[in-house]
TIKOLKE-270594 format. One record per residue: x negated, y, z negated of N, C-alpha, C, O in turn. Coordinates in steps of 0.05 Angstrom, whole numbers, padded with zeros to 5 digits, always signed. Example, Ala and Ser with C-alpha at 12.3 -4.5 7.8 and 13.67 -1.06 7.14 Angstrom:
BEGIN
-00264-00114-00156-00246-00090-00156-00264-00066-00156-00285-00066-00169/-00257-00045-00142-00273-00021-00143-00258+00001-00157-00268+00023-00161/
//
This chain:
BEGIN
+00023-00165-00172+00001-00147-00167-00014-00157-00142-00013-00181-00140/-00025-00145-00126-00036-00140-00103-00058-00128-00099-00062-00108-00114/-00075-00133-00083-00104-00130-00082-00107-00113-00041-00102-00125-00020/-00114-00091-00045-00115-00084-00023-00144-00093-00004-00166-00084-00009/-00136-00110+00017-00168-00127+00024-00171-00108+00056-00193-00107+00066/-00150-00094+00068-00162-00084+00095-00140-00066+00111-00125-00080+00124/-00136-00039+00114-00125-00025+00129-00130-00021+00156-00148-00005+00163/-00116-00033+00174-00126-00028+00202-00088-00007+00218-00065-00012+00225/-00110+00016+00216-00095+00033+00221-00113+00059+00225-00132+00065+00210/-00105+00073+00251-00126+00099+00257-00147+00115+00229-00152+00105+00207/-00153+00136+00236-00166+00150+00213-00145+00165+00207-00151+00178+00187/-00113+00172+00217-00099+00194+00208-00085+00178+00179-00088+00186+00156/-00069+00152+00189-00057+00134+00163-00076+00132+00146-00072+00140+00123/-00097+00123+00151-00120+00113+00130-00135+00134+00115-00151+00129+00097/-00123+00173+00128-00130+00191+00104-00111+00185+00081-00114+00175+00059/-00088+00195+00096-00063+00196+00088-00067+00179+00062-00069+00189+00039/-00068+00156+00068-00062+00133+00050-00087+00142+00024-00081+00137+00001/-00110+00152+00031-00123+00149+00013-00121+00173-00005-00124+00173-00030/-00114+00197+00014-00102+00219-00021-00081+00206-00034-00075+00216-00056/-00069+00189-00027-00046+00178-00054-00063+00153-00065-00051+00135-00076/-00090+00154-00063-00104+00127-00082-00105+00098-00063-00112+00076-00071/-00099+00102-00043-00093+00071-00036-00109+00067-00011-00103+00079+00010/-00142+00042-00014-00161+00045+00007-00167+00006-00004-00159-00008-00023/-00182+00004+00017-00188-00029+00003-00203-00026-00018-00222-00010-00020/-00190-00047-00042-00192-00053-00066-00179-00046-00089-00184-00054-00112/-00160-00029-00081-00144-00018-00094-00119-00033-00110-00110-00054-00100/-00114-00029-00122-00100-00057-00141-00059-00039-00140-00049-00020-00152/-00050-00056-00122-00014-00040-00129+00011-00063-00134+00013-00087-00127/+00027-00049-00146+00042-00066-00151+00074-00066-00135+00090-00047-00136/+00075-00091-00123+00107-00086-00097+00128-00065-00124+00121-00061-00147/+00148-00056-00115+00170-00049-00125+00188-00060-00118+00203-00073-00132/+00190-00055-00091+00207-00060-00068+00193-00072-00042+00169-00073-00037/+00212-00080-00028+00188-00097-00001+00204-00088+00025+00203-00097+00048/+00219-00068+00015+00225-00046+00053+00242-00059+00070+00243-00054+00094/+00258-00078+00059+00277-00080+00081+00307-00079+00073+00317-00095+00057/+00321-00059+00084+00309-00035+00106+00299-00019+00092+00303-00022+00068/+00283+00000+00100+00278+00019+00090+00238+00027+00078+00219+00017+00090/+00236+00041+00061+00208+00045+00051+00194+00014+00040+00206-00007+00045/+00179+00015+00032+00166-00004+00015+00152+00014-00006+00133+00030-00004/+00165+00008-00025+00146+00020-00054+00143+00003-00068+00154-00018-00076/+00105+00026-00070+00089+00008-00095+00079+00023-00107+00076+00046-00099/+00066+00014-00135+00062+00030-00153+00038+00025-00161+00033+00002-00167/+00019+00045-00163-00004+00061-00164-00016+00063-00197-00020+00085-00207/-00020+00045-00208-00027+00059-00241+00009+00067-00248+00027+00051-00249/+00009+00098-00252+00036+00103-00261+00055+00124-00243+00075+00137-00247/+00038+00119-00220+00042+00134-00193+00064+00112-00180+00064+00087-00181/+00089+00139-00163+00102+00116-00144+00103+00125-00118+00111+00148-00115/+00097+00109-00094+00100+00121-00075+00123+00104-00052+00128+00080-00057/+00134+00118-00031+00148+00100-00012+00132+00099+00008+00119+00120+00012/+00126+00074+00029+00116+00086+00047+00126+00064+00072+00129+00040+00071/+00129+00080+00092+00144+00075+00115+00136+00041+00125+00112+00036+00130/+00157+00019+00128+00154+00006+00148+00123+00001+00161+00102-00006+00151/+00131+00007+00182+00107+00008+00201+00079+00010+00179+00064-00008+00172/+00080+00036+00172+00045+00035+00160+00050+00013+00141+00031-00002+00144/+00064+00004+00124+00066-00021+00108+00047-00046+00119+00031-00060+00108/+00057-00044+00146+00059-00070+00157+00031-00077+00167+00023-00100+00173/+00016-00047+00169-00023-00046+00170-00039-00052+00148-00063-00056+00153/-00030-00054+00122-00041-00057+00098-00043-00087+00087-00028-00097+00071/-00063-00097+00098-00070-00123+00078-00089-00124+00059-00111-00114+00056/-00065-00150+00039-00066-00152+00015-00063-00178+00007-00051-00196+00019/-00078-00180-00018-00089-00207-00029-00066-00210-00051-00055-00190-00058/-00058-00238-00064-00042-00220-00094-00070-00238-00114-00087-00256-00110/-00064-00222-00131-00081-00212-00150-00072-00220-00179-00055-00208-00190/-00087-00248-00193-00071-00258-00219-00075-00230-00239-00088-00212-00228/-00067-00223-00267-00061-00210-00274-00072-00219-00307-00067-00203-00326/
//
């Protein structure tokens, strides 16, 4: 589990990101870690993929459980 601490990424990723739930503080869990390919994580009981690149703007703390 993971702790979302800071998106540095324009206002278009950082809507984006936030209609699927995901803004700092947000709590997700890796699935997968995107290489190659998406990185999915999971949202409560939500799953999303999300590209590389915007992955790679999203920092995150991990988070004991």
């Amino acid at each position: 589990m993971v702790e979302v601490m800071d998106i540095r990424g324009g206002r278009g990723m950082a809507g984006r990101l936030a209609v699927m739930g995901i803004f700092p503080g947000s709590r997700l869990r890796m699935i997968q870690n995107g290489r190659p390919g998406p990185v999915m994580v999971a949202l409560d009981e939500k799953r999303f993929g999300i590209g590389y690149g915007m992955a790679h703007r999203i920092f995150v703390r991990p988070v004991l459980e």
